[in-house]
ChimeraX commands (.cxc) that place a marker at each C-alpha (Angstrom):
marker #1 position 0.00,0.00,0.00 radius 0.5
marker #1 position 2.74,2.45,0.91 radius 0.5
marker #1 position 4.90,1.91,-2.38 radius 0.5
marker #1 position 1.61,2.32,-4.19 radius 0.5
marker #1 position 1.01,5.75,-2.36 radius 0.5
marker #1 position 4.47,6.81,-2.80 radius 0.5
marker #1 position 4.24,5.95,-7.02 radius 0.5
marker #1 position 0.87,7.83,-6.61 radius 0.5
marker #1 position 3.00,11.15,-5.69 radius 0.5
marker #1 position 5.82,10.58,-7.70 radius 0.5
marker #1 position 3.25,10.25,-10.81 radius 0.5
marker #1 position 1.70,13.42,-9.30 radius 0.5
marker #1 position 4.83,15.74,-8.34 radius 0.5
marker #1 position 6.10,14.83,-12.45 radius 0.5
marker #1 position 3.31,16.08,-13.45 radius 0.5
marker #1 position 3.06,18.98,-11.78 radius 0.5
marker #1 position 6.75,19.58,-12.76 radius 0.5
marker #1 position 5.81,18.87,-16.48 radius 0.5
marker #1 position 3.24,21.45,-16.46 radius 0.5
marker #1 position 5.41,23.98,-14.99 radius 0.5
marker #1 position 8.32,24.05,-17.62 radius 0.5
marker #1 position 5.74,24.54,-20.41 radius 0.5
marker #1 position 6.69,27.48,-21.82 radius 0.5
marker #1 position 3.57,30.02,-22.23 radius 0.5
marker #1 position 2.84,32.10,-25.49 radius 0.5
marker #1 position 0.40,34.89,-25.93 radius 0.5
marker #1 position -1.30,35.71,-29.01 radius 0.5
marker #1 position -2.29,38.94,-29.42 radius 0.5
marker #1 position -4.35,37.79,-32.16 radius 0.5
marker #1 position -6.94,41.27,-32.99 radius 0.5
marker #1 position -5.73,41.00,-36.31 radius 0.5
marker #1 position -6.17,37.38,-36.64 radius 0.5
marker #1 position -8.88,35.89,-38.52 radius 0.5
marker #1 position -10.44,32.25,-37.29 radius 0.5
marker #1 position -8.47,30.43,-39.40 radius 0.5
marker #1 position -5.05,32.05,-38.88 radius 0.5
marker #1 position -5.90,31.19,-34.95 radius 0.5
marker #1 position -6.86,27.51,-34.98 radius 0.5
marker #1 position -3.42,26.79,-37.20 radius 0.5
marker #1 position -1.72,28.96,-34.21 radius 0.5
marker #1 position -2.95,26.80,-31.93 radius 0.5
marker #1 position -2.80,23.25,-33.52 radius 0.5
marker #1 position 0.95,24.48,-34.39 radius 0.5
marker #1 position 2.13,25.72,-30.62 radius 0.5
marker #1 position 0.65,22.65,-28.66 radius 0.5
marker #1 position 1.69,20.59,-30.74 radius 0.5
marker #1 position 4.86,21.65,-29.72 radius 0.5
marker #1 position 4.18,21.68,-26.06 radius 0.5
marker #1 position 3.16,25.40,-26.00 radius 0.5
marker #1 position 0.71,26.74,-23.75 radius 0.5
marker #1 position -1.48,29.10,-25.50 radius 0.5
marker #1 position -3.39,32.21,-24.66 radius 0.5
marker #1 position -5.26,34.61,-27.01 radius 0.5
marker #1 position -6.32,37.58,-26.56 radius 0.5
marker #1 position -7.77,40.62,-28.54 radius 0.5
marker #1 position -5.72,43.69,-26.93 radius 0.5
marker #1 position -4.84,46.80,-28.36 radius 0.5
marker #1 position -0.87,46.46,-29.49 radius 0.5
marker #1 position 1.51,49.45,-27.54 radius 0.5
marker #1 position 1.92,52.04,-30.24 radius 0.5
marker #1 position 5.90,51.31,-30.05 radius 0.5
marker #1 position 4.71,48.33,-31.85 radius 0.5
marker #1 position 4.39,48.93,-35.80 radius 0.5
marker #1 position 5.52,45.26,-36.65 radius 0.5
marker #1 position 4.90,41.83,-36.57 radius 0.5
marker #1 position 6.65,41.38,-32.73 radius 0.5
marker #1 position 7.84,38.70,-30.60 radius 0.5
marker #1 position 8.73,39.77,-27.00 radius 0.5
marker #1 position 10.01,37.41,-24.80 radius 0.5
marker #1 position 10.61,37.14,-21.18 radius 0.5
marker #1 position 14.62,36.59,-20.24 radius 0.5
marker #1 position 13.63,33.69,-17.69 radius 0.5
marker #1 position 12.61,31.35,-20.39 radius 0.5
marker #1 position 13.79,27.99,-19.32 radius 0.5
marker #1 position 14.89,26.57,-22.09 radius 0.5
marker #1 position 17.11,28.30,-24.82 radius 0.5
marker #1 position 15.37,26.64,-27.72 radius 0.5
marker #1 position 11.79,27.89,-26.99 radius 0.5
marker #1 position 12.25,30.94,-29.30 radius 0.5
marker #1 position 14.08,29.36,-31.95 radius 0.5
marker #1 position 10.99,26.77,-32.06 radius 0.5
marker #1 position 8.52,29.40,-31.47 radius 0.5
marker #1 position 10.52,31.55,-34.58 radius 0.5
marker #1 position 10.26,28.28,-36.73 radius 0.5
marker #1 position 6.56,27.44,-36.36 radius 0.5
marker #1 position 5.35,31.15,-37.05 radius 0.5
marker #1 position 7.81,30.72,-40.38 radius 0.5
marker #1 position 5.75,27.75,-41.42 radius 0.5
marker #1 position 2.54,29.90,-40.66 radius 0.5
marker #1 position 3.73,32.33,-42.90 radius 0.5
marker #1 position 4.25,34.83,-40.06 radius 0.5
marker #1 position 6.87,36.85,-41.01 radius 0.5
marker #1 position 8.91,38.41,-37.52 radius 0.5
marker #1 position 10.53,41.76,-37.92 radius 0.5
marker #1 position 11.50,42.12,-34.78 radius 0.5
marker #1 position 12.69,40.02,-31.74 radius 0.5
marker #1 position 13.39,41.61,-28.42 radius 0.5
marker #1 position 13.79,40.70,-24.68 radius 0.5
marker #1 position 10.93,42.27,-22.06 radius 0.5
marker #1 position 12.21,43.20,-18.72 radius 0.5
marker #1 position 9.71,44.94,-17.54 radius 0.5
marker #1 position 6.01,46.00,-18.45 radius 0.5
marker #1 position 3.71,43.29,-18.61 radius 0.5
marker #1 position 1.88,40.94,-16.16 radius 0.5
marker #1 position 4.33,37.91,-17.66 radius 0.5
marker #1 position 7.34,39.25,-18.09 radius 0.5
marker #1 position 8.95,37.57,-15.36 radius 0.5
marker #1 position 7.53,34.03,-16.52 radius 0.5
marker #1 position 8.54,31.19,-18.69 radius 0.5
marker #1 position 6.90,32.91,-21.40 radius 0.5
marker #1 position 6.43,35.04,-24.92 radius 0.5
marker #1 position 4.51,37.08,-26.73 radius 0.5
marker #1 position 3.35,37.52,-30.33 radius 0.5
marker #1 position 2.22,40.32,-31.99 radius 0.5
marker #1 position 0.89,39.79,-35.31 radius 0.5
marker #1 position -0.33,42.65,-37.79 radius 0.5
marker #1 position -2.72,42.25,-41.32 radius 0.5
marker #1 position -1.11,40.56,-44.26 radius 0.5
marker #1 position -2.34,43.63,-46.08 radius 0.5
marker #1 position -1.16,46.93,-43.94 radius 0.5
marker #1 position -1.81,50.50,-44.48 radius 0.5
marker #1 position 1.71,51.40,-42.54 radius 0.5
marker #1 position 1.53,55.04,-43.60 radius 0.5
marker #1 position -1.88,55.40,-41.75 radius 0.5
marker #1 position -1.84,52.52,-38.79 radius 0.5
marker #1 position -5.57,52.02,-38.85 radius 0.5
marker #1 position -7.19,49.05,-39.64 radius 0.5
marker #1 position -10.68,47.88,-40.14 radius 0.5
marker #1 position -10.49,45.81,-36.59 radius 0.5
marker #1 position -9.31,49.46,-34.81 radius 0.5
marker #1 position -12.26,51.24,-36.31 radius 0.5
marker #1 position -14.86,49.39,-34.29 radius 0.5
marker #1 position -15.17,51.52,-31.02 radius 0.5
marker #1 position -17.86,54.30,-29.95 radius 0.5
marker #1 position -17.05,57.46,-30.99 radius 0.5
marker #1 position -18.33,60.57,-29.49 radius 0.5
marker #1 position -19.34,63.72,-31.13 radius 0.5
marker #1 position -16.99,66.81,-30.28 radius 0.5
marker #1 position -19.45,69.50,-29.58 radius 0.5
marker #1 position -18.56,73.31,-30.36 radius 0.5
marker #1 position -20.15,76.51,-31.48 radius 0.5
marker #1 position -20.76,74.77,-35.29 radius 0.5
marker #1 position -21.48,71.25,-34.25 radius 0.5
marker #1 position -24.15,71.35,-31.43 radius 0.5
marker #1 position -26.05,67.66,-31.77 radius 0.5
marker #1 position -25.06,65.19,-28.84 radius 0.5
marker #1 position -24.56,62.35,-30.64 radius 0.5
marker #1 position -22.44,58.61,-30.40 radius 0.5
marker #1 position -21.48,57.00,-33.45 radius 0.5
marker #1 position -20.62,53.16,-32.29 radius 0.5
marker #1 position -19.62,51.12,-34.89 radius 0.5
marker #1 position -19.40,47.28,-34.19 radius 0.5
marker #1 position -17.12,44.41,-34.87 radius 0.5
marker #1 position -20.04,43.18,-37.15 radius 0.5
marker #1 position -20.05,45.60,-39.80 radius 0.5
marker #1 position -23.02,47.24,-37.94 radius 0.5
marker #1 position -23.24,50.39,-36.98 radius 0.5
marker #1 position -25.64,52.92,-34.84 radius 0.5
marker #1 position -26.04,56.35,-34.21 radius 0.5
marker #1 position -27.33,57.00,-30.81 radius 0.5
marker #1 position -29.44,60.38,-30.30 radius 0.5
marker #1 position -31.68,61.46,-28.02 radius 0.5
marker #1 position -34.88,62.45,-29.34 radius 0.5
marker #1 position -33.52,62.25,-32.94 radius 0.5
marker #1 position -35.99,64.09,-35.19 radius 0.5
marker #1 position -38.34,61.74,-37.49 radius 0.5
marker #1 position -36.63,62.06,-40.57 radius 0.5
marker #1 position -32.93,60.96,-39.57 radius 0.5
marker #1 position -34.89,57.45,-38.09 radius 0.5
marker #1 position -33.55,55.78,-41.34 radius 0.5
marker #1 position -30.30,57.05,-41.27 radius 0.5
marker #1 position -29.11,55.98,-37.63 radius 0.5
marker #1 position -28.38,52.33,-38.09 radius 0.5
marker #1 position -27.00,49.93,-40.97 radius 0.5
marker #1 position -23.50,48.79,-42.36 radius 0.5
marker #1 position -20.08,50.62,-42.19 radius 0.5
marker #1 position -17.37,49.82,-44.81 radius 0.5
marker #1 position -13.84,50.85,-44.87 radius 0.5
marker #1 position -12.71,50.20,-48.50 radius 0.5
marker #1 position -9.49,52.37,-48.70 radius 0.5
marker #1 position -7.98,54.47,-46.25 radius 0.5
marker #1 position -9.01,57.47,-44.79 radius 0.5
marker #1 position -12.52,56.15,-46.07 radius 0.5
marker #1 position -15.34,55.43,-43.76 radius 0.5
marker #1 position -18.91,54.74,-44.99 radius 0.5
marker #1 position -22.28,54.18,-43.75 radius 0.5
marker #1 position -24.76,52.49,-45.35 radius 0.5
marker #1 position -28.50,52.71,-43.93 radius 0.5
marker #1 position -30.62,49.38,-43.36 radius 0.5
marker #1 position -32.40,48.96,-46.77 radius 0.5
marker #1 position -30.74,51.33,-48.74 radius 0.5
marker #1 position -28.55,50.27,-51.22 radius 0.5
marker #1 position -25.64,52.52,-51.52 radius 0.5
marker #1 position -24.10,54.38,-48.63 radius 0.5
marker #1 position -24.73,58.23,-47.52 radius 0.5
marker #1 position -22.63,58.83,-44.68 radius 0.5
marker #1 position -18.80,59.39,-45.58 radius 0.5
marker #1 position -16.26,60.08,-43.09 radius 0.5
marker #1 position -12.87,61.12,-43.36 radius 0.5
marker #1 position -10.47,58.70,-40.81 radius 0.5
marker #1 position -7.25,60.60,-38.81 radius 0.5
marker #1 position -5.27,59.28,-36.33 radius 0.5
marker #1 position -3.06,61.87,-33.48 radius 0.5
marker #1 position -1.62,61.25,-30.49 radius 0.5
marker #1 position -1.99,63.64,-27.60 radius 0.5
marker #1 position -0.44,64.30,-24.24 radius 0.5
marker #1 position -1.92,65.53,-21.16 radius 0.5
marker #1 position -0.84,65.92,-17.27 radius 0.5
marker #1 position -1.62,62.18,-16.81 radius 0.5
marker #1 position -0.37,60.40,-20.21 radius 0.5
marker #1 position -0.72,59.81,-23.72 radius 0.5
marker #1 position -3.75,59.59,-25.76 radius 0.5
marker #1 position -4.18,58.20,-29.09 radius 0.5
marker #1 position -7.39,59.36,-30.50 radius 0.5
marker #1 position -9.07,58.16,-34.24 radius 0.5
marker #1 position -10.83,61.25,-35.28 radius 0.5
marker #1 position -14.17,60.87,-38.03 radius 0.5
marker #1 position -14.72,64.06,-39.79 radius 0.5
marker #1 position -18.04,64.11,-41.17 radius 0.5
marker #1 position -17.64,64.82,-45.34 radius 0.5
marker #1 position -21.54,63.73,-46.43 radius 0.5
marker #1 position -23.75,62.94,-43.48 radius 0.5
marker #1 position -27.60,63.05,-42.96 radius 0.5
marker #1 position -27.42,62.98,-39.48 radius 0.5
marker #1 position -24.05,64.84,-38.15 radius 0.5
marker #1 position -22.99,68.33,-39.71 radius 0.5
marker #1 position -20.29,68.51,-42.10 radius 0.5
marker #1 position -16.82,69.40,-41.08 radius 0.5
marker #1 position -18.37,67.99,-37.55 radius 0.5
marker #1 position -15.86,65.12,-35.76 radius 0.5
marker #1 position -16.99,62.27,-33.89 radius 0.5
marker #1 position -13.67,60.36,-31.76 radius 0.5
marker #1 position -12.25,57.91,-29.87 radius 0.5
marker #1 position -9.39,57.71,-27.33 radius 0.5
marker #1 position -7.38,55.39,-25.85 radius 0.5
marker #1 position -5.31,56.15,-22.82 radius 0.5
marker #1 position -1.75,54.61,-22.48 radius 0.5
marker link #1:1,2 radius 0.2
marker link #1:2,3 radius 0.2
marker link #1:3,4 radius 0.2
marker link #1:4,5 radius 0.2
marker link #1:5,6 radius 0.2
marker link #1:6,7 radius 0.2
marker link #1:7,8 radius 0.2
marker link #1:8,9 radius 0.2
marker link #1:9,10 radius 0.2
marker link #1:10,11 radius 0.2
marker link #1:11,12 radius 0.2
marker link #1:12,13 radius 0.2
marker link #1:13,14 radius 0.2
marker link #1:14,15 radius 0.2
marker link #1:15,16 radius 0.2
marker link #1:16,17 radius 0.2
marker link #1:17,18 radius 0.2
marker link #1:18,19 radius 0.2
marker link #1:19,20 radius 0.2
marker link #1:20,21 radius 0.2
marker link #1:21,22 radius 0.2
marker link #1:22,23 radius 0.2
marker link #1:23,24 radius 0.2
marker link #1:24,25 radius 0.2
marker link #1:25,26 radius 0.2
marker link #1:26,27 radius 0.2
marker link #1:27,28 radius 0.2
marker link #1:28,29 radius 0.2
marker link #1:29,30 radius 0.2
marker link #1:30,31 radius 0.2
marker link #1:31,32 radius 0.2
marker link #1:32,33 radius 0.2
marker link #1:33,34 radius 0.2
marker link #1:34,35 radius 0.2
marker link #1:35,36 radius 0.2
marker link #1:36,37 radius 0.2
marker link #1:37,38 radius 0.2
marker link #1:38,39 radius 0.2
marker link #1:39,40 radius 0.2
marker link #1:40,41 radius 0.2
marker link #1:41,42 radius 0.2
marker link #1:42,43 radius 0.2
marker link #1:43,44 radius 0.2
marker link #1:44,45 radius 0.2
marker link #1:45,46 radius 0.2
marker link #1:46,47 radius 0.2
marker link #1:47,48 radius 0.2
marker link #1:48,49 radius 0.2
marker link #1:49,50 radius 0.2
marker link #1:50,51 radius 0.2
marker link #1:51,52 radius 0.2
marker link #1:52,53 radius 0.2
marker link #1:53,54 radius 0.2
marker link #1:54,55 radius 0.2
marker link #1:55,56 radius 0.2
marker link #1:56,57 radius 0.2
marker link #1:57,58 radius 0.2
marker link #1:58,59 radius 0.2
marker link #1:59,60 radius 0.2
marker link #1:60,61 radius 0.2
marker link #1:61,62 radius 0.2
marker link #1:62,63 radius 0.2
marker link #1:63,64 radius 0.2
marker link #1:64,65 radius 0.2
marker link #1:65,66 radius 0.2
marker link #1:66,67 radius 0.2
marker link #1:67,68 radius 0.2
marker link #1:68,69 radius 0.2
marker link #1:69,70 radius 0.2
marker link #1:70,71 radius 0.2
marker link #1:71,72 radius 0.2
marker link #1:72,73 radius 0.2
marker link #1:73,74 radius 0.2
marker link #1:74,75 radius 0.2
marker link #1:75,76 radius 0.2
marker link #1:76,77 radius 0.2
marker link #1:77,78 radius 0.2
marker link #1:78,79 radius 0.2
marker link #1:79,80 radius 0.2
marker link #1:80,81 radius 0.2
marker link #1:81,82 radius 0.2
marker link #1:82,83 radius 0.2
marker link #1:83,84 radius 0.2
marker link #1:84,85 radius 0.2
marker link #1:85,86 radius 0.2
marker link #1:86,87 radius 0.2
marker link #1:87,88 radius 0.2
marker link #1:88,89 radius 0.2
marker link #1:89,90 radius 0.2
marker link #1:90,91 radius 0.2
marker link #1:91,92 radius 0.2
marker link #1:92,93 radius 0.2
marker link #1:93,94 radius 0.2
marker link #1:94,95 radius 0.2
marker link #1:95,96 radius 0.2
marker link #1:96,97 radius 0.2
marker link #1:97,98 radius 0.2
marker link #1:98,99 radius 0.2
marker link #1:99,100 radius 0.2
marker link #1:100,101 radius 0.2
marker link #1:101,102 radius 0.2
marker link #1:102,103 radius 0.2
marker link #1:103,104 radius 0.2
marker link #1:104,105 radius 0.2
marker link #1:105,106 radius 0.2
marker link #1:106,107 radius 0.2
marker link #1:107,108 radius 0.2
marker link #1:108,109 radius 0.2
marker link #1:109,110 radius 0.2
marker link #1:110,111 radius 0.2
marker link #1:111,112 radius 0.2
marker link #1:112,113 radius 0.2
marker link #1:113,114 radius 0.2
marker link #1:114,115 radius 0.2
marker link #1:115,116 radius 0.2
marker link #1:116,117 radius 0.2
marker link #1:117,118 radius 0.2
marker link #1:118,119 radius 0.2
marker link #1:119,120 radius 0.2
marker link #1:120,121 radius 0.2
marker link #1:121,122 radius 0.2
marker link #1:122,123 radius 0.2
marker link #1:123,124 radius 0.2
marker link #1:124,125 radius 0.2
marker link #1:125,126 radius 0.2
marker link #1:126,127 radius 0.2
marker link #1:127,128 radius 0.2
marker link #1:128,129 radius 0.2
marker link #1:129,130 radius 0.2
marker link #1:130,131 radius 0.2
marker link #1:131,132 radius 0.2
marker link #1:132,133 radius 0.2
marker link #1:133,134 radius 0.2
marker link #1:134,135 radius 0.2
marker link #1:135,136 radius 0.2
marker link #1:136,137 radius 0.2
marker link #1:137,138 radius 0.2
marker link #1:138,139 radius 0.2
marker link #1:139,140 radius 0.2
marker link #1:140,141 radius 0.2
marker link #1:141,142 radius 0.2
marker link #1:142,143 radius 0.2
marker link #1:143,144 radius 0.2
marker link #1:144,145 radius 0.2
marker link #1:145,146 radius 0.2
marker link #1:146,147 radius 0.2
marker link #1:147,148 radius 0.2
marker link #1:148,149 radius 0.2
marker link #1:149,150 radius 0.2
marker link #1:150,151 radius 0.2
marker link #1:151,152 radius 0.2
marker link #1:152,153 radius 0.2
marker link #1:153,154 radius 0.2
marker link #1:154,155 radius 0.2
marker link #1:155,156 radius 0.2
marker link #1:156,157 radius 0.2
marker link #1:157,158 radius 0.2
marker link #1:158,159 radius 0.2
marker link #1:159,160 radius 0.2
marker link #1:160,161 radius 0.2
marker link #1:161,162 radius 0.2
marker link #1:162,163 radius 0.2
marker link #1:163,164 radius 0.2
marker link #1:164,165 radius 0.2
marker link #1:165,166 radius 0.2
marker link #1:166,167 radius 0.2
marker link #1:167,168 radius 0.2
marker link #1:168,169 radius 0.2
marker link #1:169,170 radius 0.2
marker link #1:170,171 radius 0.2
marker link #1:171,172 radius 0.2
marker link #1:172,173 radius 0.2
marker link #1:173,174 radius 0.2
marker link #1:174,175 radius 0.2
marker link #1:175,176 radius 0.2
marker link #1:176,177 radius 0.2
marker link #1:177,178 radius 0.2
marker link #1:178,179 radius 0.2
marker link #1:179,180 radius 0.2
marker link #1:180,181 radius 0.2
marker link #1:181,182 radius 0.2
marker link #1:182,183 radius 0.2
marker link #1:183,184 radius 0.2
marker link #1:184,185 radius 0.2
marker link #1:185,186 radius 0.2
marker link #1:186,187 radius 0.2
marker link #1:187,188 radius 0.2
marker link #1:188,189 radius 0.2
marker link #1:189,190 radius 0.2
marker link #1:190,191 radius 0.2
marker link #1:191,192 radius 0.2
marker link #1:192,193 radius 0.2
marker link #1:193,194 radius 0.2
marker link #1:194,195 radius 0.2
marker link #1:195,196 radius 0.2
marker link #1:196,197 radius 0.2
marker link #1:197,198 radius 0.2
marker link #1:198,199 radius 0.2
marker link #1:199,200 radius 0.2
marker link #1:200,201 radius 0.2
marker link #1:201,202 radius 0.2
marker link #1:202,203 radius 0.2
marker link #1:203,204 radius 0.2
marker link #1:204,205 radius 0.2
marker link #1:205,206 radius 0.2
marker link #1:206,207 radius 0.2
marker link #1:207,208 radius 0.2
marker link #1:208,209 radius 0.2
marker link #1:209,210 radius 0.2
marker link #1:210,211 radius 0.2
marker link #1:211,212 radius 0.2
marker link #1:212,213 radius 0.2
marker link #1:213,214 radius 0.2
marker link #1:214,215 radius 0.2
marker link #1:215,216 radius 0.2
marker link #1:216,217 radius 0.2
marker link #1:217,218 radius 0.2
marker link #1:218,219 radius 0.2
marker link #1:219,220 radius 0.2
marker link #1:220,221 radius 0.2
marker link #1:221,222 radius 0.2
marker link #1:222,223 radius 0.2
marker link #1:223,224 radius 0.2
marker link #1:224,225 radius 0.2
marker link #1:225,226 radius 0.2
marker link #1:226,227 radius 0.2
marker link #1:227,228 radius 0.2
marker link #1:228,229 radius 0.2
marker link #1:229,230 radius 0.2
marker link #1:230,231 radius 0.2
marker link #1:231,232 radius 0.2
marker link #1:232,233 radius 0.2
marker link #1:233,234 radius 0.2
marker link #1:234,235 radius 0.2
marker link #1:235,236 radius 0.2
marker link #1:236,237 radius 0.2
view
């Protein structure tokens, strides 16, 4: 009985041990489409990789595809492997460097990927997937309407108005394209071509507590916000 216990915990401690040294990678996969994420998967554990997505804004110091990597990984190989399975994925790395500080992992037996489009507008650094936030109208002495513009991961989007007067009721919900850049449109339910057009920006701003990177929508052709009116978004890093 007591040998059996013992092999009982020595099964139990290896395993334990064998789940520790897995190395850990996280995906920050936004970009990704279904696809592109089940062949990241399937790829890493197959290789004994743990494996975390996730659908986080990327730091604005990051303009490439990325690997960070934490300098207490246990085993030398684990990038090189890593490196070699995103080749076969057709993820191409531009850029490789150690963390040592500045995220929640950093001091684990982990890394990181970072993975743009295939297709990039680099001069501009907006893509379809960053457009899909609520935007808020900037109010001033031309543009008085309190209004939210939120446009959704589905292609949907939604004006929302208080009190909106009868005949914008067709214009406040429908589809949003973003065919080229600095392009948005809005196309109404049942309407067959669009007649909203917005013109994208993207700044970056810096106030007493820390940056902000705002996309800005200037209204070109609207039926429901002013022209020359702009509706944004900001994130806070």
């Amino acid at each position: 009985m007591k040998s059996i216990l013992l092999l009982n915990i020595l099964v139990f401690i290896g395993l334990i041990s064998g789940c520790a040294s897995q190395p850990k990678v996280y995906i920050y996969g936004k970009y990704l489409d279904k696809q592109q994420t089940n062949e990241l998967n399937e790829a890493l554990t197959a290789r004994n990789f743990l494996v975390e997505f996730n659908d986080f804004d990327f730091p604005t110091s990051i303009t490439q595809n990325t690997i960070l990597y934490s300098l207490l990984l246990e085993d030398a190989e684990t990038l090189t492997v890593a490196q070699n399975i995103f080749e076969q994925l057709d993820i191409a790395v531009d850029n490789v460097q150690g963390l040592t500080k500045g995220n929640h992992w950093y001091t684990k037996n982990s890394l990181a990927l970072f993975v743009f489009p295939a297709e990039t507008n680099l001069h501009s650094g907006v893509f379809k997937q960053d457009l899909a936030q609520t935007y808020q109208l900037e109010v001033n002495e031309d543009c008085q309407l309190k209004a939210d513009l939120e446009l959704k991961p589905n292609g949907k989007y939604r004006f929302i108005i208080d009190n909106p007067a009868t005949q914008l009721n067709k214009y406040l919900q429908g589809d949003w394209l973003y065919r080229q850049y600095p392009y948005l449109e809005l196309r109404p339910d049942k309407e067959p071509y669009s007649s909203g057009y917005f013109q994208i920006s993207k700044i970056s701003e810096q106030d007493q507590i820390s940056k902000i990177d705002f996309i800005r929508l200037t209204a070109i052709e609207s039926k429901v916000v002013p022209a020359g009116c702009t509706l944004e978004f900001g994130l806070r890093y």
